[in-house]
C-alpha positions in Angstrom: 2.8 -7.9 -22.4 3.3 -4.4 -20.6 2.3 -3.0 -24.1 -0.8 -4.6 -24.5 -1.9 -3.9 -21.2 -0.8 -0.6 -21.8 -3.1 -0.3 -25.0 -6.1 -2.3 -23.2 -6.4 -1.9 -19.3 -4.6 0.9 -19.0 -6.9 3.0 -21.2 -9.2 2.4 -18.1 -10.0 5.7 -16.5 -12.8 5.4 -13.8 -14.5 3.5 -11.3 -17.0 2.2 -13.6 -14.6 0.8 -16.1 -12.7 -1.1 -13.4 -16.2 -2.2 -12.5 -16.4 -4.1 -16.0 -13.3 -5.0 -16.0 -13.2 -7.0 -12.8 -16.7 -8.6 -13.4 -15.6 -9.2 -17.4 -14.7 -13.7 -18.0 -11.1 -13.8 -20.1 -11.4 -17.0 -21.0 -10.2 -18.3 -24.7 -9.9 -21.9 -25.9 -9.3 -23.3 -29.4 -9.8 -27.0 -29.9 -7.8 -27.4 -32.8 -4.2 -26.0 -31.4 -5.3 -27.0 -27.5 -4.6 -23.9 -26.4 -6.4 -22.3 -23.4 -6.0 -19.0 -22.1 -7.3 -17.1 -19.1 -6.8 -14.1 -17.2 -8.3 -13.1 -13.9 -8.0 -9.3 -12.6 -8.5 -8.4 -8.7 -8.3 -5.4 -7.0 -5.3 -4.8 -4.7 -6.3 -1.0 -3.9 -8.3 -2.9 -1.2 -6.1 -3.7 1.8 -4.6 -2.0 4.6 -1.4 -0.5 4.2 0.9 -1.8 7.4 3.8 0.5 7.3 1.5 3.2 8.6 1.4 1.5 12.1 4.7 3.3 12.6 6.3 7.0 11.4 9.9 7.0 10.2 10.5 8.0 13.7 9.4 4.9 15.0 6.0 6.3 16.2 3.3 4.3 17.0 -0.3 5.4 15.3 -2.7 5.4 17.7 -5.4 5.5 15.2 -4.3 1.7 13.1 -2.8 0.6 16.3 -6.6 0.3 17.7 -7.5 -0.6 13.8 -5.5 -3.8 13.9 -5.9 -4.7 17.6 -10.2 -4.2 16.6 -9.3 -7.1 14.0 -7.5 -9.4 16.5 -10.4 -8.8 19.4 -13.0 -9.6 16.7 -11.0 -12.9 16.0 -11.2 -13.7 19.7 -7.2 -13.7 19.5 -6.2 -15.0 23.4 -3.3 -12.5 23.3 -3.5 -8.9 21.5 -1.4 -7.3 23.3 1.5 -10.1 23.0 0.7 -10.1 18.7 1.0 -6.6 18.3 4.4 -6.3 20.2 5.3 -9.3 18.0 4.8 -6.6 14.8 6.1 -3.1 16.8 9.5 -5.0 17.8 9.4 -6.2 14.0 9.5 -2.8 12.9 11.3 -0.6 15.2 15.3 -1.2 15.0 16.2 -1.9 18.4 16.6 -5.2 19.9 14.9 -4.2 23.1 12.0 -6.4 24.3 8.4 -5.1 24.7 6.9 -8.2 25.8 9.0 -11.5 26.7 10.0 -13.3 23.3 8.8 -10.4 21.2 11.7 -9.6 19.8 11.9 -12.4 17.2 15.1 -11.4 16.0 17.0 -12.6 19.3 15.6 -15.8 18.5 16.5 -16.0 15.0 19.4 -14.5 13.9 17.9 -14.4 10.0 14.4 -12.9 10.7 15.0 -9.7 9.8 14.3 -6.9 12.0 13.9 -2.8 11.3 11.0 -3.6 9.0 8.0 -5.5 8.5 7.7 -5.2 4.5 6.8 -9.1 3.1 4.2 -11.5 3.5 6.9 -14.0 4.6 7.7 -11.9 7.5 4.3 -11.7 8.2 3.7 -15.1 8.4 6.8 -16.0 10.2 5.0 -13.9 13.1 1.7 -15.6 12.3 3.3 -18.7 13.1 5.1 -17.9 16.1 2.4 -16.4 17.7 0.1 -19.5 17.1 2.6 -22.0 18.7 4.1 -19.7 21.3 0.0 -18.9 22.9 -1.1 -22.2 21.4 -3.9 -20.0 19.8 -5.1 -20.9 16.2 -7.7 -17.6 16.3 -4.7 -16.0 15.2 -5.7 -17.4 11.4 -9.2 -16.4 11.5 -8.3 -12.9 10.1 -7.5 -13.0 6.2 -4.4 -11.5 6.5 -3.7 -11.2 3.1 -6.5 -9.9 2.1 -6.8 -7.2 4.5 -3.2 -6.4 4.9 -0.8 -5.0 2.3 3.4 -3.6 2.8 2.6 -1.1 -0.5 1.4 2.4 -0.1 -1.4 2.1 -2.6 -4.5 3.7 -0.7 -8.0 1.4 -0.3 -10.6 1.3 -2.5 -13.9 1.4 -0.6 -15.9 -0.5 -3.3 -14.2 -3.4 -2.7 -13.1 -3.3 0.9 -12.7 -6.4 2.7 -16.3 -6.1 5.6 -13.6 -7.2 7.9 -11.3 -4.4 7.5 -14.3 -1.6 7.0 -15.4 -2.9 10.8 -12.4 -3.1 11.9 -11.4 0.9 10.9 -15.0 1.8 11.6 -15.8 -0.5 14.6 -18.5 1.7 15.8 -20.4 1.2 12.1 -23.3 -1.5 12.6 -23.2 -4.6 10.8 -25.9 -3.9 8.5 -23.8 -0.8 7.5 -20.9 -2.9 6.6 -23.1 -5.2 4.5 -24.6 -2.3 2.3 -21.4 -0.9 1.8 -19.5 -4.2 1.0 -21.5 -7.4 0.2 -25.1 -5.8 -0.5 -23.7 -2.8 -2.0 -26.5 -2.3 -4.8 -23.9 0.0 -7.4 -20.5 1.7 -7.3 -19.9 4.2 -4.7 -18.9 7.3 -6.8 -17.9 9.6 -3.3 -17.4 9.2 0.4 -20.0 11.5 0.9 -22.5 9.9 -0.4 -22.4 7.5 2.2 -25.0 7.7 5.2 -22.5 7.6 8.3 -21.3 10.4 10.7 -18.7 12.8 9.5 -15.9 12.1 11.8 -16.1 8.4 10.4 -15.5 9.9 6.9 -12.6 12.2 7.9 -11.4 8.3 9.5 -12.0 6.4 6.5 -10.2 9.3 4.4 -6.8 9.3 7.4 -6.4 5.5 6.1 -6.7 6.6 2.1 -10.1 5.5 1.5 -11.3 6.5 -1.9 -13.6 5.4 -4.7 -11.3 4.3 -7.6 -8.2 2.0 -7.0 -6.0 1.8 -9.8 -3.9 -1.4 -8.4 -4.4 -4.6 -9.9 -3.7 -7.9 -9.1 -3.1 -10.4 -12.4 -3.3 -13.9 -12.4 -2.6 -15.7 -15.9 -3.1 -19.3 -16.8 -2.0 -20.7 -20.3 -1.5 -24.4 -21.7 -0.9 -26.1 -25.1 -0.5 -29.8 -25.2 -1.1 -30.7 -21.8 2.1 -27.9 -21.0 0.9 -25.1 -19.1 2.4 -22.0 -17.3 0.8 -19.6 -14.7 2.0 -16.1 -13.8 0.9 -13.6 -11.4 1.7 -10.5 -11.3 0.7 -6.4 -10.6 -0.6 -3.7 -12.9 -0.9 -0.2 -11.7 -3.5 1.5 -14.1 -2.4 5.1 -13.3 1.4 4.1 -13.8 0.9 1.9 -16.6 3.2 -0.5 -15.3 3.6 -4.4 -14.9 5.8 -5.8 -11.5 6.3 -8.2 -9.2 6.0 -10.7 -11.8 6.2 -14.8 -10.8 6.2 -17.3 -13.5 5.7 -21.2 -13.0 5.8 -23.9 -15.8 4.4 -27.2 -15.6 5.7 -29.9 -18.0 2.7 -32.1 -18.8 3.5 -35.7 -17.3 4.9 -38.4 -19.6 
């Protein structure tokens, strides 16, 4: 399969390419051998990369600090300040407390603490939050489609609205919506956008840019009532298929 990606989508070399690639139906069906085929491509250079909340020093940004805390005010999230220890005491390597209970590792031996790198460990936090402030704004904010644990830089033409606010909370909302949902064609350079240079120079310190080569795979195939679905990544630049997951479903006798 990595060879025929390699000889079809990874022949794609700009923005507008992706563009018809993402918008393009792969659907197949033949009725004699009931076989049906389809594959469905997403962009992952779209979400925010959370490693950068903290240096190898253990530093905290400033800058996505205030990003992430503008997502969980926007949410009307009872308790920012108690969340976001939640995910500094996830990713530092000490043990030491910020906020009572935020440490989740003294409470579970097997969470693992020293880096915050998986969407389980993301939701394990999630979770604990919601029961521990009895406060189910905390799932109002698409996490995962706003938040990734891979350095793979955003792709402003198809930024979640939420995240663009969220980095650029002094943007109006109108703003967001020409640049996201309205956006009338592909946005070939930041500086062909009408906002204020110091929120370009912002939107460029989170690696903002106009072609995301990061793809998200989801394939669905069945013969005979049988069927299998796999999802896995593509990186366009590095011609490379990972993170692979396969399931199968026998067809019910």
């Amino acid at each position: 399969m990595e060879l025929i990606f390699e000889d079809t989508v990874g022949k794609i070399s700009n923005a507008d390419e992706l563009n018809v690639l993402l918008n393009m139906p792969f659907d197949f069906y033949d009725k004699a051998t009931d076989i049906k085929f389809s594959v469905e491509f997403k962009n992952h250079s779209s979400k925010l990369n959370l490693e950068g909340l903290v240096d190898e020093n253990e530093t905290i940004s400033e800058i996505y600090y205030d990003t992430i805390n503008n997502l969980l005010v926007g949410a009307n999230v009872f308790d920012s300040r108690f969340f976001m220890s939640l995910l500094l005491d996830t990713m530092d390597s000490d043990l030491e407390e910020r906020l009572y209970s935020s440490e989740l590792h003294l409470k579970d031996p097997y969470f693992r603490n020293g880096t915050l790198d998986s969407q389980e460990q993301l939701k394990y936090i999630l979770d604990f939050y919601a029961k521990e402030r009895e406060d189910a704004n905390i799932y109002k904010i698409p996490w995962f489609d706003i938040i990734s644990f891979e350095d793979r830089g955003v792709d402003i033409n198809y930024i979640n609205p939420r995240l663009l606010g969220a980095i650029l909370p002094d943007m109006a909302a109108y703003q967001i919506d020409e640049i996201t949902a309205q956006k009338e064609e592909l946005i070939t350079s930041l500086d062909e956008l009408d906002i204020y240079d110091e929120q370009k120079e912002r939107l460029k310190f989170f690696d903002v840019g106009v072609y995301g080569t990061v793809l998200g795979c989801s394939v669905d195939f069945s013969m005979h009532g049988d069927s299998m679905h796999a999802n896995f990544i593509y990186d366009i630049k590095e011609k490379k298929i990972r993170d692979v997951r396969v399931r199968f479903y026998k067809k019910e006798s």
